[in-house]
Biopython code that builds the backbone (N, CA, C, O; Angstrom):
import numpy as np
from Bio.PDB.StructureBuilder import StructureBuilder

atoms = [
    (1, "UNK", "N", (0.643, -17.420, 83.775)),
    (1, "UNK", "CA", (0.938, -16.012, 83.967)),
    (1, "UNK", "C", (-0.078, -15.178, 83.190)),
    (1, "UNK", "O", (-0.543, -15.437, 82.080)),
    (2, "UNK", "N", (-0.330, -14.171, 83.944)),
    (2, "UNK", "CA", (-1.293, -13.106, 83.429)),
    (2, "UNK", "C", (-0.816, -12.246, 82.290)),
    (2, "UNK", "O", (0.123, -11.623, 82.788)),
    (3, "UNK", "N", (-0.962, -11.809, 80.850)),
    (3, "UNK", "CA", (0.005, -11.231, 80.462)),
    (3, "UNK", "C", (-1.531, -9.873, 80.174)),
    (3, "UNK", "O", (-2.662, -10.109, 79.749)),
    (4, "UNK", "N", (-0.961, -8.616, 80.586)),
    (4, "UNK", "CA", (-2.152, -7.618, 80.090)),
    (4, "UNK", "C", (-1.767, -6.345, 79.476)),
    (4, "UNK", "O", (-0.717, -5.861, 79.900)),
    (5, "UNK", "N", (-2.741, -5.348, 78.068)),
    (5, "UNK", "CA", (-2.195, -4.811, 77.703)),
    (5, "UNK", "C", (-2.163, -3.533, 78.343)),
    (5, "UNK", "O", (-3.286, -3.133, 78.650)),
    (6, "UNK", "N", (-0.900, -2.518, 78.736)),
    (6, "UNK", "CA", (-1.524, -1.223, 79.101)),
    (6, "UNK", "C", (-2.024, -0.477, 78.337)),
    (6, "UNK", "O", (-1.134, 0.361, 78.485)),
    (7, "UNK", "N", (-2.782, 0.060, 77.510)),
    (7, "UNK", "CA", (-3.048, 0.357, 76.204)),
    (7, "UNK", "C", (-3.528, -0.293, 75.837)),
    (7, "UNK", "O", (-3.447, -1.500, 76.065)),
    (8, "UNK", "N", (-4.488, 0.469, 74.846)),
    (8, "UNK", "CA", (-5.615, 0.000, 73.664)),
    (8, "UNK", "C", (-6.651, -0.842, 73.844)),
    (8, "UNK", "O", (-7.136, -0.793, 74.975)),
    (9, "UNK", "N", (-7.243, -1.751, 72.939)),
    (9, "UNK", "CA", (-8.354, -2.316, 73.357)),
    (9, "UNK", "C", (-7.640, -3.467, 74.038)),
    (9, "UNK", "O", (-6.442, -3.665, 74.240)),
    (10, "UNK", "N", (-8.911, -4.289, 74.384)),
    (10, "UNK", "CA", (-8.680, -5.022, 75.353)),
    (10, "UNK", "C", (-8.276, -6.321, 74.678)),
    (10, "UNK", "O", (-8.580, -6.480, 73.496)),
    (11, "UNK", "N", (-7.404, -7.561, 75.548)),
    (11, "UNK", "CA", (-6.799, -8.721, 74.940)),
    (11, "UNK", "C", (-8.229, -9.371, 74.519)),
    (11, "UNK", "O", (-9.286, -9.165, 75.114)),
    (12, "UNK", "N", (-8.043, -10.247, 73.305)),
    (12, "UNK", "CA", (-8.346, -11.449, 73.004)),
    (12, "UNK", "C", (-8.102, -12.427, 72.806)),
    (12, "UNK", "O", (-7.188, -12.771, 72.056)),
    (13, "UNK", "N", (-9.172, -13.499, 73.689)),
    (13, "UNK", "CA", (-8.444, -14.532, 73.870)),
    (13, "UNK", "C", (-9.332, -15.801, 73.327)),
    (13, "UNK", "O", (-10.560, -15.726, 73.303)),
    (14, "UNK", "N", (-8.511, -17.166, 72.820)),
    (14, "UNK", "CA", (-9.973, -17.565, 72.140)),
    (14, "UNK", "C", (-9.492, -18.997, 73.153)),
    (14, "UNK", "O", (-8.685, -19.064, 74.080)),
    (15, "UNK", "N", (-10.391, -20.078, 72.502)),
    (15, "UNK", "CA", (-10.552, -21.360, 73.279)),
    (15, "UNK", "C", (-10.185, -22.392, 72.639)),
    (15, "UNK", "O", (-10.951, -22.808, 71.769)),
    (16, "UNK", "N", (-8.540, -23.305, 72.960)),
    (16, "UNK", "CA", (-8.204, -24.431, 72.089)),
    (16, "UNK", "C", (-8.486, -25.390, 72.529)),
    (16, "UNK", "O", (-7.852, -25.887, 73.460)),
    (17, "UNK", "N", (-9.563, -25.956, 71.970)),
    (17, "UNK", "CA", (-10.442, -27.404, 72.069)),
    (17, "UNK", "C", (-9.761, -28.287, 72.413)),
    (17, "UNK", "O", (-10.241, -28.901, 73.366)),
    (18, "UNK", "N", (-8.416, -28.806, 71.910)),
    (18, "UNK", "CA", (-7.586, -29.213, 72.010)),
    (18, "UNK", "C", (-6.916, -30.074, 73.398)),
    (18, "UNK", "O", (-6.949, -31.126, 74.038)),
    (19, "UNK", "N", (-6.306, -28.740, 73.289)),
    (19, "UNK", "CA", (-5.826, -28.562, 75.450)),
    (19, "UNK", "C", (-7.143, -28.263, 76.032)),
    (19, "UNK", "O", (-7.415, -29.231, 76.742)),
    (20, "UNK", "N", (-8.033, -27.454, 76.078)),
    (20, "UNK", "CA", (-8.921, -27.116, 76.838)),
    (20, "UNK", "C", (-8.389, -25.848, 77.438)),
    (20, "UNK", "O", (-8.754, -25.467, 78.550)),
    (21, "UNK", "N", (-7.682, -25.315, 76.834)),
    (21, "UNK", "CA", (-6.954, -23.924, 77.636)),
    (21, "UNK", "C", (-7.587, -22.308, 76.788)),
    (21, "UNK", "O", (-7.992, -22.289, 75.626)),
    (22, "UNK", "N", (-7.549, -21.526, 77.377)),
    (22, "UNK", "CA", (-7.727, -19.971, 76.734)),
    (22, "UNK", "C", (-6.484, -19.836, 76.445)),
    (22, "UNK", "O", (-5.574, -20.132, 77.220)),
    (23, "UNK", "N", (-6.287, -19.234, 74.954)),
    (23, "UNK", "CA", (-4.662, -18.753, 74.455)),
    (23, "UNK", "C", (-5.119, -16.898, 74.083)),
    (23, "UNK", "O", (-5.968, -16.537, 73.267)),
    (24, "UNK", "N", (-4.307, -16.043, 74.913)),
    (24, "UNK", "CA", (-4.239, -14.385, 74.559)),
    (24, "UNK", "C", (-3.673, -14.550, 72.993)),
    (24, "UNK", "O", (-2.504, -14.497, 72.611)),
    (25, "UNK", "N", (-4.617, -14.718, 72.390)),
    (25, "UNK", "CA", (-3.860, -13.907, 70.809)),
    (25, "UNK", "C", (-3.083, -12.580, 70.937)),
    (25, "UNK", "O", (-1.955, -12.306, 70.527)),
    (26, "UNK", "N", (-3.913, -11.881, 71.563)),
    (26, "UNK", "CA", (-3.098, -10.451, 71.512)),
    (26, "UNK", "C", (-1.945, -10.424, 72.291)),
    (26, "UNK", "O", (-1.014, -10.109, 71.550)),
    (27, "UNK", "N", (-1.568, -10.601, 73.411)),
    (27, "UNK", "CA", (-0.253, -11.207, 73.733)),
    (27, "UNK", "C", (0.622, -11.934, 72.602)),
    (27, "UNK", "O", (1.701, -11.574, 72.131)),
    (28, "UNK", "N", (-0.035, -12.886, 72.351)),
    (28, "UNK", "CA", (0.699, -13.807, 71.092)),
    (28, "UNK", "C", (1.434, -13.068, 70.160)),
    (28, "UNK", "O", (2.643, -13.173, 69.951)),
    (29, "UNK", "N", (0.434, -12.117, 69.467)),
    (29, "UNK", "CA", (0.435, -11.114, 68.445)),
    (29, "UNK", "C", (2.051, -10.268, 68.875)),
    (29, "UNK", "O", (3.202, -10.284, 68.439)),
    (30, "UNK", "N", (1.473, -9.740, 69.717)),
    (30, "UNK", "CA", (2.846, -8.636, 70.122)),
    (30, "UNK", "C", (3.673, -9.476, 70.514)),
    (30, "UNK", "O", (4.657, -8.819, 70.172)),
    (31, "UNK", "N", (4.325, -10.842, 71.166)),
    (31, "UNK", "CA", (4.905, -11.232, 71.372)),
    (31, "UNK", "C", (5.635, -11.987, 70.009)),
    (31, "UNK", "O", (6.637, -12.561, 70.435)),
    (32, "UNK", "N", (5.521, -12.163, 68.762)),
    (32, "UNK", "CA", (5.354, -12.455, 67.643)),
    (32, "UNK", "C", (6.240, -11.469, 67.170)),
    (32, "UNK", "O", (7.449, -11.667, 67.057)),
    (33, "UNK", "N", (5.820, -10.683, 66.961)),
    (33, "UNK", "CA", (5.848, -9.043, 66.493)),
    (33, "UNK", "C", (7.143, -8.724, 66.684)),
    (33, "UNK", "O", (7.815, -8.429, 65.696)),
    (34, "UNK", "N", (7.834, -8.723, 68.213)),
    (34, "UNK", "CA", (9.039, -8.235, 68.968)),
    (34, "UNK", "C", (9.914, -8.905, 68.737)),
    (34, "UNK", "O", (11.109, -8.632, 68.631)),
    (35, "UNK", "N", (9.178, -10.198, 68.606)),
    (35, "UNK", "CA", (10.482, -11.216, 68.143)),
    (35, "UNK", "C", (11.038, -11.176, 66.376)),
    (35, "UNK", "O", (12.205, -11.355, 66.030)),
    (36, "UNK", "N", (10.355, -11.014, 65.827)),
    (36, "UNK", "CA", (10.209, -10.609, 64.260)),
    (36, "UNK", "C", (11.164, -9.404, 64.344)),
    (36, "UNK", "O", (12.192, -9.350, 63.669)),
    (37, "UNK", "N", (10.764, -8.402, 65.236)),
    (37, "UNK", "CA", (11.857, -6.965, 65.162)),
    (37, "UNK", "C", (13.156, -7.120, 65.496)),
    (37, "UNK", "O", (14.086, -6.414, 65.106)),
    (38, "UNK", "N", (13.224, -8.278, 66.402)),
    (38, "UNK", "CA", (14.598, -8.651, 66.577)),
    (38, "UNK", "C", (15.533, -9.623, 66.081)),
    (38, "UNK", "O", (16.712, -9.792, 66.390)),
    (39, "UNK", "N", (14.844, -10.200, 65.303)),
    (39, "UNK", "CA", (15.531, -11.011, 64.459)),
    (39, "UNK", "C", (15.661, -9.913, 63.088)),
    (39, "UNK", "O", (16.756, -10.049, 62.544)),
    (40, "UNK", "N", (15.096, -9.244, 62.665)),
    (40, "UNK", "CA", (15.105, -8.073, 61.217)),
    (40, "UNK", "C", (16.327, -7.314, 62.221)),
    (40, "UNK", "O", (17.464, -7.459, 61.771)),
    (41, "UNK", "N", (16.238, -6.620, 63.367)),
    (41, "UNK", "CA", (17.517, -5.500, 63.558)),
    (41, "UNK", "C", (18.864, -6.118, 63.697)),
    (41, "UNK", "O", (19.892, -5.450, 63.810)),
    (42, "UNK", "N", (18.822, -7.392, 63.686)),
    (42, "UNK", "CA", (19.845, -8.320, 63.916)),
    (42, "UNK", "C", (20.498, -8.050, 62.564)),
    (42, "UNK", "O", (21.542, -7.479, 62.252)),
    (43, "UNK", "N", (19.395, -8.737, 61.768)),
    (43, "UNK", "CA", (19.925, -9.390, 60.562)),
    (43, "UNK", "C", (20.644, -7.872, 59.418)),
    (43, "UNK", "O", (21.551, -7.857, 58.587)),
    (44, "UNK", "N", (19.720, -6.808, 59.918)),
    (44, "UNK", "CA", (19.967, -5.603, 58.902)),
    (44, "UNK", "C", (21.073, -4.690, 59.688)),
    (44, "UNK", "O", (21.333, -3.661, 59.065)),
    (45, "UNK", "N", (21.818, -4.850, 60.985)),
    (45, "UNK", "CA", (22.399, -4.124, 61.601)),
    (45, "UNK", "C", (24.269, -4.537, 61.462)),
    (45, "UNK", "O", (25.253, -3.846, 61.197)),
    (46, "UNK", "N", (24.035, -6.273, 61.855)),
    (46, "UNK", "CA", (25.288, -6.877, 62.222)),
    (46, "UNK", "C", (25.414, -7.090, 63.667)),
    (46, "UNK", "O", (26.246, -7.862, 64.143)),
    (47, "UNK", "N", (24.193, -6.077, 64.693)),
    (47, "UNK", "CA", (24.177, -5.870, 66.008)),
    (47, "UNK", "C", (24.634, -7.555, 66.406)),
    (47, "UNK", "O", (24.448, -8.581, 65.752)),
    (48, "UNK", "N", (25.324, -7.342, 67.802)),
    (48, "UNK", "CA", (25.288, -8.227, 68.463)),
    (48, "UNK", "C", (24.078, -8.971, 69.574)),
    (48, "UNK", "O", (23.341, -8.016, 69.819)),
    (49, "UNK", "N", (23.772, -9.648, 70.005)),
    (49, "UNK", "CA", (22.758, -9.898, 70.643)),
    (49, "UNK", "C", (22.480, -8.492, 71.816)),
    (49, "UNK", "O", (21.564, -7.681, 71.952)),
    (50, "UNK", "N", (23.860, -8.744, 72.556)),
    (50, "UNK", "CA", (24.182, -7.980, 73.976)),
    (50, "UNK", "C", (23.988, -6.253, 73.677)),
    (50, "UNK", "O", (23.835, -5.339, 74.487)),
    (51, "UNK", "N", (24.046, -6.235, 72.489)),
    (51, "UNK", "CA", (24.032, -4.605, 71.986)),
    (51, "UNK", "C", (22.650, -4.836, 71.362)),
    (51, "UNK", "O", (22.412, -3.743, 70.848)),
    (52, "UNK", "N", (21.823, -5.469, 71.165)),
    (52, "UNK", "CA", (20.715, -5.281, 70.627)),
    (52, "UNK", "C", (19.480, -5.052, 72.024)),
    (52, "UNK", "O", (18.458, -4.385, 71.867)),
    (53, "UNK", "N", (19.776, -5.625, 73.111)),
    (53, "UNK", "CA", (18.930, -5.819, 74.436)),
    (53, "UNK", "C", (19.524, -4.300, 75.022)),
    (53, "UNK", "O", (19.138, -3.945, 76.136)),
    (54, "UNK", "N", (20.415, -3.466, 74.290)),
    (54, "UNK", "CA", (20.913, -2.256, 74.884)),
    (54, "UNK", "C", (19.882, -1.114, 74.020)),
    (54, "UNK", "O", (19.735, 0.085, 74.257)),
    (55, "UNK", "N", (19.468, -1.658, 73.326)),
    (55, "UNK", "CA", (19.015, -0.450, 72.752)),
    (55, "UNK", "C", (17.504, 0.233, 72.897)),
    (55, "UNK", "O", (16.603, -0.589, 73.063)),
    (56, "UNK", "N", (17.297, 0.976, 72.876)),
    (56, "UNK", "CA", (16.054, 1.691, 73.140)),
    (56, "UNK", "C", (15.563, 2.946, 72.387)),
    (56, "UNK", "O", (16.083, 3.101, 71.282)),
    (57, "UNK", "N", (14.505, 4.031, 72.843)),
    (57, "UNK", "CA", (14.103, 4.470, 71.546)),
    (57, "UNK", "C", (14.901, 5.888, 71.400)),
    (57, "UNK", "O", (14.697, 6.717, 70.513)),
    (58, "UNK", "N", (16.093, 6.016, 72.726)),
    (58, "UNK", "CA", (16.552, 7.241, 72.379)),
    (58, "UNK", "C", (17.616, 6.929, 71.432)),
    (58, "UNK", "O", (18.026, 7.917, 70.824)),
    (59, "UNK", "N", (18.336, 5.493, 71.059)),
    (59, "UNK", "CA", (19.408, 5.017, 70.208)),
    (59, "UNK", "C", (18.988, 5.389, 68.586)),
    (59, "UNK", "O", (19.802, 5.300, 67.666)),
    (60, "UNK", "N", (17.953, 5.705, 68.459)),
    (60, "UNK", "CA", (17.564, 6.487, 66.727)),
    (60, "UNK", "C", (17.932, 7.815, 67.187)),
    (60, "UNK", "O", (17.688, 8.493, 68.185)),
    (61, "UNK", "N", (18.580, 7.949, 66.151)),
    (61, "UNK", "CA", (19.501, 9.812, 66.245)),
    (61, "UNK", "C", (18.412, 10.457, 64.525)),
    (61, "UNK", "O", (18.547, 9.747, 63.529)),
    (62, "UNK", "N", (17.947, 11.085, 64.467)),
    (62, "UNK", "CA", (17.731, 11.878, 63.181)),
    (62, "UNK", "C", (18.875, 12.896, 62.827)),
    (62, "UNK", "O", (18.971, 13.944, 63.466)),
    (63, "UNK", "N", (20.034, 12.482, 61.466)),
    (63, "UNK", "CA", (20.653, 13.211, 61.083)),
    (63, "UNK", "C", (20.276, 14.131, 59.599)),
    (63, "UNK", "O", (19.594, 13.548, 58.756)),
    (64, "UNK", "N", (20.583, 15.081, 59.413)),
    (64, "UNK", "CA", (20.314, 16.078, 58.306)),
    (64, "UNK", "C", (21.389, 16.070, 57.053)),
    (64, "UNK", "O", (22.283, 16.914, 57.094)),
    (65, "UNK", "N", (21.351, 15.359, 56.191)),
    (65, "UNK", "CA", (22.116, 15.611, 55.601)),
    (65, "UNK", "C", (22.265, 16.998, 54.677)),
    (65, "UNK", "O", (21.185, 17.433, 54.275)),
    (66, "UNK", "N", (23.483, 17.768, 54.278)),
    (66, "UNK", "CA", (23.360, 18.576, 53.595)),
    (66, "UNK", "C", (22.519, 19.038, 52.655)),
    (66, "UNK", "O", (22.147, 20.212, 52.634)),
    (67, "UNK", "N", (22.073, 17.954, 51.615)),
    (67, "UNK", "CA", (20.804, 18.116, 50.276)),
    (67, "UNK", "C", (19.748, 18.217, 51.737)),
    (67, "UNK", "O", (18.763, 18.659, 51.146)),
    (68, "UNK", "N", (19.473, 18.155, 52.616)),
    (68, "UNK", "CA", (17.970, 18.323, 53.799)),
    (68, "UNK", "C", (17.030, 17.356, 53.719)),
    (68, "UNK", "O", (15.803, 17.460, 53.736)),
    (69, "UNK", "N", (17.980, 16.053, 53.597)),
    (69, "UNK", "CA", (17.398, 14.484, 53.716)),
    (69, "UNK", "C", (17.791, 14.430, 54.650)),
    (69, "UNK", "O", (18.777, 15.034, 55.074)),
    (70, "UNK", "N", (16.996, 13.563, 55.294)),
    (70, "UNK", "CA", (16.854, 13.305, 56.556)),
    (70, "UNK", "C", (17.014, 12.069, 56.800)),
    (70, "UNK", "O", (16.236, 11.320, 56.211)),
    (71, "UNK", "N", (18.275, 11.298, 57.928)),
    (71, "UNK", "CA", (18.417, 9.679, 57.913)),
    (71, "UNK", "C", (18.504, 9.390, 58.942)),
    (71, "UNK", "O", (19.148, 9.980, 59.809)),
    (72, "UNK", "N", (17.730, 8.202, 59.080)),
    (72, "UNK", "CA", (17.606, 7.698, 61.150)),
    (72, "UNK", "C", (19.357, 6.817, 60.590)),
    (72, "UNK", "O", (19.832, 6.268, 59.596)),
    (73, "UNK", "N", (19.869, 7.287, 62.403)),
    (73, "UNK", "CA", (20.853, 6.488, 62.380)),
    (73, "UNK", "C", (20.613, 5.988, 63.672)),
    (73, "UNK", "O", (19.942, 6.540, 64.543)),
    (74, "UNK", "N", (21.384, 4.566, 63.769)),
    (74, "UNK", "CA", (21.421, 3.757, 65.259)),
    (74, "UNK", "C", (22.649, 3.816, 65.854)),
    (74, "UNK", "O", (23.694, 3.468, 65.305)),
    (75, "UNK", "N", (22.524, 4.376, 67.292)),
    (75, "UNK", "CA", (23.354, 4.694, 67.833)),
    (75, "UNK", "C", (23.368, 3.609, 68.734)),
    (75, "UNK", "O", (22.302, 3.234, 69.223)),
    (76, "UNK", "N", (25.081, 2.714, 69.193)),
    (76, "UNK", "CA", (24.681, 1.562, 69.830)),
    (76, "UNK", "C", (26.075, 1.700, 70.769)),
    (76, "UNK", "O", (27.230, 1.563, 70.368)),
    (77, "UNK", "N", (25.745, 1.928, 71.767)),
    (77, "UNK", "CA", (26.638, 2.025, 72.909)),
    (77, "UNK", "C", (27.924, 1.102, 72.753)),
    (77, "UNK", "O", (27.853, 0.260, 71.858)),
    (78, "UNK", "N", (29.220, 1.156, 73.593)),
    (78, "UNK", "CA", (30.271, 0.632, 73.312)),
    (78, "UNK", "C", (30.672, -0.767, 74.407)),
    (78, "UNK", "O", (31.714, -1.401, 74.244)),
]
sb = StructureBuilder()
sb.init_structure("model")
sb.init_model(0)
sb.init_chain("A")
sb.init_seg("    ")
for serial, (resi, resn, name, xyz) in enumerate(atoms, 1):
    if name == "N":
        sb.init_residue(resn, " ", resi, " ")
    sb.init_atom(name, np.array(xyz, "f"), 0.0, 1.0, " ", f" {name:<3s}", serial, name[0])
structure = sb.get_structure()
C-alpha cells in the first residue's frame, strides 16, 4: 500500500538490505506518533477505547476559569 503525505515535505524512504524492500520512515514516524497519542490519552483520561476513536479536534472545549486561567477540557460524547 501506498501511504502519502498531504502536507509538508515529501516522504522518506530508505532501503532495508535485509528484505530488499523500501520502508516510508515518514509514514512510520507519524504512524508511531498516533499510536503513542493513543496510548498517553488512554492512560491520562480513563477513556474507553470506543470513546477514544470518538473523539476529534472539536472535543477540546477551552474553559475560563474565574482567576482568567485558562483549561482545555475533553469533552467525550455519551
Amino acid at each position: 500500500a501506498s501511504h502519502r503525505r498531504r502536507h509538508g515535505k515529501a516522504n522518506v524512504r530508505v532501503l532495508d538490505l535485509s528484505a530488499n524492500r523500501k520502508i516510508n520512515v515518514t509514514f512510520s514516524e507519524d504512524a508511531v506518533f498516533w499510536q503513542w497519542a493513543a496510548v498517553e490519552t488512554l492512560r491520562h483520561t480513563g477513556l474507553r477505547c470506543d470513546e477514544l476513536l470518538e473523539l476529534s479536534q472539536v472535543s477540546i472545549r477551552q474553559y475560563i476559569r474565574p482567576n482568567g486561567e485558562i483549561v482545555a477540557l475533553l469533552v467525550v460524547a455519551p
